[in-house]
N, C-alpha and C positions, 0 to 999 in steps of 0.2 A: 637650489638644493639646500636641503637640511641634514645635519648627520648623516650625508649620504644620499635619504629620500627626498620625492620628490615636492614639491611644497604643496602641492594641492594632491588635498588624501582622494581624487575624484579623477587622477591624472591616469585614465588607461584603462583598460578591460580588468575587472578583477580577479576574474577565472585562470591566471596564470601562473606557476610556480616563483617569478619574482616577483609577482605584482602582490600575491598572496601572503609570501616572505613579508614582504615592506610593512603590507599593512598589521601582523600581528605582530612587528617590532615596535611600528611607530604605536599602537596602542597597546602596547604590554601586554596582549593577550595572551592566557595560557589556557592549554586545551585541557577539557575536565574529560576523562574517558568513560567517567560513567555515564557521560551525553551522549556519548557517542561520536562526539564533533572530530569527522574527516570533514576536511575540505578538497572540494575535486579542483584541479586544477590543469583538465584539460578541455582545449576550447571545440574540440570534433566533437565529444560525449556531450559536450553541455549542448551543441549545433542540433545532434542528433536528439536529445531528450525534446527540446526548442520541437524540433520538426513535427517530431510523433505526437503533440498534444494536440497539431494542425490548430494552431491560434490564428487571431485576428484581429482588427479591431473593434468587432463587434463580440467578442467570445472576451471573456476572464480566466485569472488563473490560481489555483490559492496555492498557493505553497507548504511545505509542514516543514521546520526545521530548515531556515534559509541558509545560516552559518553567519559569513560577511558577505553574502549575500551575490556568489557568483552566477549565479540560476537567476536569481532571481534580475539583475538586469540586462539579462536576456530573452528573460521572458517581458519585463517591460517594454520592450522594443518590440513585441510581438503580437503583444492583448491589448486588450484596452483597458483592462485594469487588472494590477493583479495586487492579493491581499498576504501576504505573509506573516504566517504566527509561528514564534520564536520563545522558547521556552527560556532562556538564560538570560533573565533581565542584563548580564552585562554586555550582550551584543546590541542591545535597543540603540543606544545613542551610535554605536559605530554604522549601525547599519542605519540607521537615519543621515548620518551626515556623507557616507559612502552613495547613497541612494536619492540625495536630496536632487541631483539632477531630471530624475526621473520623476514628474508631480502624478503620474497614475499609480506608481506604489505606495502600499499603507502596509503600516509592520502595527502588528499584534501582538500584544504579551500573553504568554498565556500560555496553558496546556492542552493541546488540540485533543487530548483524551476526553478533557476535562469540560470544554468548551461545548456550547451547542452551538454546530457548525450548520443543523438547518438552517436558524435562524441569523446565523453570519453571512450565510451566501443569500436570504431573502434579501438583506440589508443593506450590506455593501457591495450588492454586484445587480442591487436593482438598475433595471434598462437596457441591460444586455442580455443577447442572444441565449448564448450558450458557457457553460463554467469548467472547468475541465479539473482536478488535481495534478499538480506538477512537480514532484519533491525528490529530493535526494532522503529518505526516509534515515532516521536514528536508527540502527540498526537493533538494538536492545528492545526498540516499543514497536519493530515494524508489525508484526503480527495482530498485536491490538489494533493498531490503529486502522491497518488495513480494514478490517472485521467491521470496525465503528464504521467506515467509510461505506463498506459496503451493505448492512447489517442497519443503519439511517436511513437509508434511501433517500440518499440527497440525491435533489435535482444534476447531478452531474452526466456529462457526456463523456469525459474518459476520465480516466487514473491512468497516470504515467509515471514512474516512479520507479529509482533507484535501488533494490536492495541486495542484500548476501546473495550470492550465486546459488547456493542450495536450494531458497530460498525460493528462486526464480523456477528453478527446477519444481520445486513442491506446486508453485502456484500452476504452473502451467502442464502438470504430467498429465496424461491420460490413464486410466484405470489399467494394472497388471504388472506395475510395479512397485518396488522399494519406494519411491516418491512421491505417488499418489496417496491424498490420504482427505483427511476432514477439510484442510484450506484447500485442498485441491476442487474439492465437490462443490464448495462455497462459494470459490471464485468464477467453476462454472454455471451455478445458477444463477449468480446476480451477471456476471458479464463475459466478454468473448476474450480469452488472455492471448497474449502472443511476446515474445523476446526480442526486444529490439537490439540491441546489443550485448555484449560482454565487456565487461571494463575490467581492467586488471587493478591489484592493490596501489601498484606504482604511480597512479596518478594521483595520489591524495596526498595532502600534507597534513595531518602525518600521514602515513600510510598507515591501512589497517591489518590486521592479519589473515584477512579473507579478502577473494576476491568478489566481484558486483556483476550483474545483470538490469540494465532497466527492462522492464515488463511495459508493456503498455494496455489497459483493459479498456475496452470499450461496454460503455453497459447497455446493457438489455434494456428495454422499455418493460418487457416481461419475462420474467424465468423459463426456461425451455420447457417445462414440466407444471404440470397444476399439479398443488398439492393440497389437499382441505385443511392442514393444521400445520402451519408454518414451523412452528415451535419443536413439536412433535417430531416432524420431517429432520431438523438438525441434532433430534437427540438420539434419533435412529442415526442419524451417521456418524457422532462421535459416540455409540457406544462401540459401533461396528469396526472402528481404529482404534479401541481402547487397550485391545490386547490384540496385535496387533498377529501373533504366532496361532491364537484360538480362530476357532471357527466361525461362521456368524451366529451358529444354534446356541453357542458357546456366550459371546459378547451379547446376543438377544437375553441370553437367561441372567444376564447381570440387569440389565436393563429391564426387562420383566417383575425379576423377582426366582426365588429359587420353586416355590410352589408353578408355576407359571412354566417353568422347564418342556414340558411336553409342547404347549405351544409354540414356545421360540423354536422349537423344530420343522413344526407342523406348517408356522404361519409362513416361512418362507417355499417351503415345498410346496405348499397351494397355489402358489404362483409361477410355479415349474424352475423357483430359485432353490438350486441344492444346496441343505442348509450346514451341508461342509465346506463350503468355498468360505474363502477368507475375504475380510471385506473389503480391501484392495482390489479384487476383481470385480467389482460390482460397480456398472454404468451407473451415473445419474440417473435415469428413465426406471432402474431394477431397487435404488434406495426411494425412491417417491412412490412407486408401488408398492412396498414393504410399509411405509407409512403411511398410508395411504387405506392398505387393510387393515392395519395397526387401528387406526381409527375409527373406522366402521364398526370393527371390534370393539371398540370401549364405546362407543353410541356418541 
């Protein structure tokens, strides 16, 4: 023992409220909050995130935002490889010599907004099966990154991932409420969401001042809905959440144009969509039809 710790920084699970303690003493770490940097420090939530990605050793796993990296040497006991990119060069070296027991992890510097992640998963996870996303998500960038994640079309098999409770709720609601909205629609066209647990703030060090849901998304090989204009399809759905209290005739004629007005009425009523409902009520299968005529219309 040293000042207390224990002499080998690689002595015990790290996912633990002391074991976590130790190591941001012993490396004078200090948490930036505009990272985002909680660290979970419970070893069921980390068991259960581990389970839902259903690894292997023929499957990979990337990680976004490892921390000191408690996820992630539990997922290395689980894949066969997993890659981890870590934004705050000054965890590189801690999470290299905390992880060096582990030789199928590689830490990446880097901003996974930033990064082409196709071409990271062709590269370093050639020879294996299947890739899955496994992350305790920043909470400040989860939204983008999600979006990029899904919005790439990387070869991946699930997203499994940590984020704010609300969050969880937005991604996984069904149409007719408060909570469904544009990521709601997004998440069900690229893939199948489901809640795998609830975590409360109290497992984190620090704690944060919300509480967490992991999600777990399995993706679709294909969207549930053909649409002819990809593009198109998503601008009709963030126009139709734009205002959120208007109508859809209403968020159609912002999106149209104000000359256009009569059709944002018309083009949903042609398709026996009343073009008073808010766009909250409106299925996936009712926004890809709207776009759908949208485009046929402009040729």
């Amino acid at each position: 023992m040293t000042n207390g710790l224990p002499d080998s920084p690689n002595a015990g699970d790290i996912g633990t409220p002391k074991r976590t303690r130790e190591i941001v003493a012993r490396y004078g770490f200090t948490f930036r909050k505009r990272l985002g940097q909680n660290f979970l420090v419970d070893g069921n939530v980390l068991r259960r995130i581990v389970e839902a990605a259903e690894l292997g050793p023929a499957k990979g796993a990337l990680e976004i935002g490892p921390g000191i990296g408690a996820l992630t040497e539990r997922l290395a006991r689980a894949a066969g490889k997993v890659v981890a990119i870590e934004l705050d060069r000054r965890l590189i070296p801690i999470l290299e010599e905390l992880l060096e027991p582990h030789r199928n992890v590689e830490i990446v510097h880097g901003d996974a907004l930033k990064l082409d992640l196709k071409r990271l998963i062709a590269e370093r996870f050639a020879g294996l099966d299947q890739v899955s996303v496994v992350a305790n998500l920043p909470y400040y960038a989860t939204t983008p990154i999600l979006m990029k994640l899904l919005e790439d079309r990387l070869p991946l098999e699930s997203i499994v991932v940590m984020v704010q409770k609300e969050v969880a709720w937005r991604m996984t609601a069904p149409p007719g409420g408060k909570d469904y909205g544009s990521l709601s629609v997004a998440v069900r066209y690229f893939a199948e969401p489901e809640i795998v647990c609830l975590v409360p703030r109290g497992v984190f060090v620090p704690p944060p001042n919300v509480d967490s849901a992991v999600v777990r998304l399995k993706m679709r090989e294909r969207p549930p809905v053909d649409v002819r204009d990809e593009a198109l399809f998503f601008r009709v759905v963030h126009a139709a959440f734009a205002q959120r209290r208007k109508t859809l005739a209403n968020n159609l004629t912002a999106l149209l144009g104000r000359e256009r007005r009569r059709e944002a009425a018309e083009l949903p009523a042609s398709l026996g969509i009343d073009p008073g409902r808010r766009g909250e009520t409106l299925t996936l299968e009712e926004f890809a039809a709207l776009a759908n005529e949208l485009a046929l219309r402009q040729g």
